[in-house]
C-alpha positions in Angstrom: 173.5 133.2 149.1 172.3 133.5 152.5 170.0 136.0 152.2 168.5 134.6 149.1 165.4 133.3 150.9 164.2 136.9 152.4 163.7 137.8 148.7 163.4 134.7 147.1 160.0 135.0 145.4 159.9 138.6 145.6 160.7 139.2 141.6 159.3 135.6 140.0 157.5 136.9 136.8 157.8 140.4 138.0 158.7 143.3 135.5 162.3 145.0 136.3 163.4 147.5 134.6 167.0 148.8 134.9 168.4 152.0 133.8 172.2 152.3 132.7 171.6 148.4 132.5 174.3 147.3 129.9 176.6 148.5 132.6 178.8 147.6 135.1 176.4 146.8 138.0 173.4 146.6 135.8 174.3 144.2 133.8 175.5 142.0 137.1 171.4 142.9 138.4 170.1 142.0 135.5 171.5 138.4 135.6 170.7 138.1 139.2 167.1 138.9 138.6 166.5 136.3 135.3 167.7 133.6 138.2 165.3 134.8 140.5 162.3 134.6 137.2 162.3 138.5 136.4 161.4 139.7 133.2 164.1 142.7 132.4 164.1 145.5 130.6 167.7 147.1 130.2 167.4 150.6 129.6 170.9 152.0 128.0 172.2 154.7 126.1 175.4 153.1 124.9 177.4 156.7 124.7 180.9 155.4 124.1 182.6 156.9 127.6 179.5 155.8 130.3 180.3 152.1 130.8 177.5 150.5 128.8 178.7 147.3 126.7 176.5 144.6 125.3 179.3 142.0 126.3 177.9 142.4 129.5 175.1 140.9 128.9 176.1 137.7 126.8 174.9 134.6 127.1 171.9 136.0 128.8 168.3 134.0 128.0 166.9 137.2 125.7 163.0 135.6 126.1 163.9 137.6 129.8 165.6 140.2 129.0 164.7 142.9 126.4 167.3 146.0 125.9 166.6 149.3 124.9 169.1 151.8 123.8 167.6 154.7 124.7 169.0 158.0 126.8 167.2 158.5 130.2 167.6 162.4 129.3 164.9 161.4 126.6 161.8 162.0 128.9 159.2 160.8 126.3 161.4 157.5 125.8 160.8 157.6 129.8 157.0 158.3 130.1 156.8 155.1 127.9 159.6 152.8 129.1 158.2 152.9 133.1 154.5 151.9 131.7 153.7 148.4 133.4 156.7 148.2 135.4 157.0 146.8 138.9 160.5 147.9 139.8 162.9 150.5 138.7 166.9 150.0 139.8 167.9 153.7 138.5 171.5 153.1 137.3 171.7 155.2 134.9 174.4 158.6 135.8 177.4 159.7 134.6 180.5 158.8 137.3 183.4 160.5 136.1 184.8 163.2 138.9 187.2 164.8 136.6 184.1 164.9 133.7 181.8 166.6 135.7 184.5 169.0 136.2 185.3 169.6 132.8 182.0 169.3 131.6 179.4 170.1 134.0 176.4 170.6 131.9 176.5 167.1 131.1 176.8 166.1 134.4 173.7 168.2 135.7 171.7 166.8 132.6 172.1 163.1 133.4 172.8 163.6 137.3 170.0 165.9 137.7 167.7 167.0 135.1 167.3 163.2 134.1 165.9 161.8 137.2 163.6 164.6 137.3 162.1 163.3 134.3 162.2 159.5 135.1 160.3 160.4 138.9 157.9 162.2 136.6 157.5 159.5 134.1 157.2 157.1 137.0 154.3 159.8 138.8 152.5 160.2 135.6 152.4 156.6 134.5 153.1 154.1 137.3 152.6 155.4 140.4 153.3 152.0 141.8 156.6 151.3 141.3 158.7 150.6 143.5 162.2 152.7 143.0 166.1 151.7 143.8 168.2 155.1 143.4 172.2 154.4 143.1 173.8 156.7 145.2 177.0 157.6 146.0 179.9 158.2 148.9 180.7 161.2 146.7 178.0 163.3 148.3 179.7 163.1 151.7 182.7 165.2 150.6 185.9 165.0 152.7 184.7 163.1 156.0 184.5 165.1 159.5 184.7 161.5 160.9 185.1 157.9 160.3 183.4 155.6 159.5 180.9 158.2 157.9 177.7 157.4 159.1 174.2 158.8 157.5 174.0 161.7 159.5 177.0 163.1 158.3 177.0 165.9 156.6 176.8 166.6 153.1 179.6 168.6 151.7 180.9 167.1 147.9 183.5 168.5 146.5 183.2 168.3 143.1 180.0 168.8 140.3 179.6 165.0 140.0 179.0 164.9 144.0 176.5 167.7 143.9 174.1 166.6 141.0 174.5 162.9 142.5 172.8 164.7 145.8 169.9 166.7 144.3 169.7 163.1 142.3 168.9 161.1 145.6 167.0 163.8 147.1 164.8 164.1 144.5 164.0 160.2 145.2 163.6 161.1 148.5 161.6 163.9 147.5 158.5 161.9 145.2 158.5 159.5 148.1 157.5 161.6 150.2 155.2 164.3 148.7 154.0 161.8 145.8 153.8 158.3 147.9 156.7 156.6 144.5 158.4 154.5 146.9 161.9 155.0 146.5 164.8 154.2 149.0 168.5 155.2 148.0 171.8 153.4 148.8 175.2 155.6 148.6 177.3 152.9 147.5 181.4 153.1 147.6 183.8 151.5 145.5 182.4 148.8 144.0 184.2 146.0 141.8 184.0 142.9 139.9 183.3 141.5 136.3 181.9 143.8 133.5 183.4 146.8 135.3 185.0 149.6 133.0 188.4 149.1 132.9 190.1 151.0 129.9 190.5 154.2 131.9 189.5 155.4 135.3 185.9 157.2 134.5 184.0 154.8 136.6 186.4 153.3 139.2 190.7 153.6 139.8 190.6 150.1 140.3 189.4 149.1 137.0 192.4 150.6 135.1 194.7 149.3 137.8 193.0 145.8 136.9 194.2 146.5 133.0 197.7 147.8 134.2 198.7 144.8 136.0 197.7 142.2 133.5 198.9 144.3 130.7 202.5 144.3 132.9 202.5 147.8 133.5 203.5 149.7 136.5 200.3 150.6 138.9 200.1 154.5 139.2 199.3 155.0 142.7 198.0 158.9 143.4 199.3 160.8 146.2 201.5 159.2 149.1 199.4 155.6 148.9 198.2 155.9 152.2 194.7 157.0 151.8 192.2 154.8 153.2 189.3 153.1 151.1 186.7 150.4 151.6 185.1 148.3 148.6 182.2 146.1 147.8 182.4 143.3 145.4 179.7 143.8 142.7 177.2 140.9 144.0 176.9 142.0 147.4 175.8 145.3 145.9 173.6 143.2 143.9 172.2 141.7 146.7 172.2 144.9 148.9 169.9 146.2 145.4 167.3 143.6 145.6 166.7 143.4 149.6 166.1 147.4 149.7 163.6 146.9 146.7 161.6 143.8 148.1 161.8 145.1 151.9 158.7 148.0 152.9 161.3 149.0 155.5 163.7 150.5 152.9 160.9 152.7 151.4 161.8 156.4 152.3 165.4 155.2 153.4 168.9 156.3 152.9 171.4 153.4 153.5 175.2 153.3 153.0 176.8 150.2 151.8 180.5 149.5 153.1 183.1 146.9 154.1 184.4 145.8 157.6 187.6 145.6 155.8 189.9 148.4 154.8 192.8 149.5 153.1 195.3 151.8 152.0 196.2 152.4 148.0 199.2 151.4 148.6 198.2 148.3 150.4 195.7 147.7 147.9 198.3 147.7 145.4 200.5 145.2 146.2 197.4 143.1 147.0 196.7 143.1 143.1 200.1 142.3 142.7 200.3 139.7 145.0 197.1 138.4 143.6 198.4 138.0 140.3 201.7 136.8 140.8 203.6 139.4 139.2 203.9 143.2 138.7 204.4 146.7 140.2 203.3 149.6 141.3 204.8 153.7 141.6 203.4 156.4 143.8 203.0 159.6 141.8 201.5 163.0 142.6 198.3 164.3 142.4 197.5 165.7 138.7 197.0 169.4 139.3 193.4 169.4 138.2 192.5 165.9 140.5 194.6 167.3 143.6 191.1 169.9 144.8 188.9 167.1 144.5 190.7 164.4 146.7 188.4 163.4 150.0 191.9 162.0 151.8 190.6 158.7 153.6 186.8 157.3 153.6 185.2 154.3 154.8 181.3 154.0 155.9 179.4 152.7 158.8 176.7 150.2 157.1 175.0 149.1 160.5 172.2 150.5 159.4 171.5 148.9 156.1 172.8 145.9 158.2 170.0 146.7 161.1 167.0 146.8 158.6 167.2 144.8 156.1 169.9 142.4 157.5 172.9 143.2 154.6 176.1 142.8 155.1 179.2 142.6 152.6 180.2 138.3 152.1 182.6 138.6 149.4 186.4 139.8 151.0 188.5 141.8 149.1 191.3 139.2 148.1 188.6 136.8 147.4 186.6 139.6 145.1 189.9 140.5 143.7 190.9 136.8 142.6 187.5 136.7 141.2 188.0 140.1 139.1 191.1 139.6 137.9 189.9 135.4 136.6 187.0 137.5 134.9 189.5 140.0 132.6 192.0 137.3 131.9 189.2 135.6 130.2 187.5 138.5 128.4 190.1 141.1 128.4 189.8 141.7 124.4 185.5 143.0 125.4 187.0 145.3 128.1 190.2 146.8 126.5 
């Protein structure tokens, strides 16, 4: 990649340890980092319904990569795991809108409560770590403008989007009162291999994925015109490991985003295209999803962009093609 050389030697024999990292985008870090000569430690809970899956990770050289299944809600598992550490990517949340809704304890334990105890961990036994919080677009709500920039203001509207908040803040927060050096990016929908795909918990575009190679229809939500933007996984990736090797990032808040955009609908027949075959149907708004719609969003990234130099590579038919080549091949892992 372009960019490689601005980080190039930045993680050789250094210690990374990833939280939620037998998921989606950790598992994608975590290979990115053993090229670059990390040692990794995959921190993961496994809890059916949050993503984790040790396909993710095969094929992966296991004298540089150690996994431990261990809950980030366990803080003395925490106040160990961080011990020696140079870098934390904190992963590890629970993503599902409709779950927080239903279930909002659970969301405020992993969401909230959790990161508490890993910044403590981290201030008690390795003060000098260096801290990547995932963030999210959920935070901003419905947007007053577009693209959302990061003065925008914060209004979620949903559980998930509040406890993501107090999440990042509380990054924010030990940076700033504690010297951890943490930086957060509020990333939007992000795709690719090892993504979630047997239902829509961590991303709509996963179960599409499964509906069009499985030849069933597409269930589009609502009239199909909202606007979205997307980021294929390894530019998230490599957004990740600029904002943990850069000093500049320390203290920051950075969106990620896409000069492209599109409508579902759009999007849709994209996939379709993509593939060859299939369909797609608009449908309504579930009753209980319908409250906690945000209508059209796409970011303004420029200042990610103007600091540490990011910007998306991968385009969204070329991420798609990519995607879709991944679940042919390893469909009977993801299913």
């Amino acid at each position: 990649m372009a960019s490689a050389p601005l980080y190039a030697d930045a993680f050789a024999g250094k210690r990374c340890m990833i939280t939620g990292g037998l998921g989606f985008i950790g598992s994608n870090l975590a290979r990115r980092l053993v090229d670059l000569g990390a040692q990794v430690l995959l921190v993961d809970s496994l809890i059916p319904q949050y993503g984790g899956n040790l396909h993710n990770i095969a094929g992966l050289d296991d004298r540089r990569v150690r996994v431990n299944i261990a809950d980030v809600r366990d803080e003395y598992s925490m106040d160990y795991l961080v011990q020696g550490q140079d870098f934390l990517f904190n992963l590890a949340g629970q993503t599902s809108h409709m779950d927080s809704m239903q279930d909002p304890y659970t969301d405020l334990e992993i969401n909230c409560r959790a990161q508490l105890s890993i910044l403590e961990a981290c201030r008690k036994h390795n003060p000098a770590i260096r801290i990547v919080y995932a963030s999210t677009r959920q935070i901003y709500g419905k947007p007053d403008y577009l693209p959302v920039d990061e003065r925008h203001l914060l209004h979620p509207v949903d559980v998930n989007g509040i406890n993501k908040m107090a999440g990042e803040w509380y990054h924010i927060l030990y940076n700033n009162v504690y010297g951890i050096r943490a930086c957060a990016l509020r990333l939007t929908n992000t795709y690719g291999p090892r993504m979630r795909v047997k239902d829509a918990r961590q991303t709509f575009l996963g179960i599409w994925i499964k509906q069009v190679i499985e030849g069933q229809p597409i269930q589009v939500w609502g009239d199909g015109t909202q606007i979205r933007d997307f980021n294929y996984v390894d530019d998230v990736v490599e957004a990740m490991l600029l904002a943990a090797a850069d000093p500049s990032a320390i203290g920051q808040i950075f969106n990620l985003g896409s000069d492209e955009t599109i409508n579902l609908r759009d999007l849709a027949q994209l996939l379709i295209e993509i593939h060859g075959r299939g369909s797609f149907e608009i449908i309504p708004y579930p009753a209980d999803r319908k409250p906690i719609d945000i209508g059209d969003y796409y970011a303004d990234y420029r200042l990610i962009q103007g600091k540490l130099g990011w910007r998306p590579r991968v385009g969204l038919r070329e991420g798609l093609k990519r995607t879709l080549a991944f679940y042919y091949e390893h469909r009977t892992h993801y299913w």
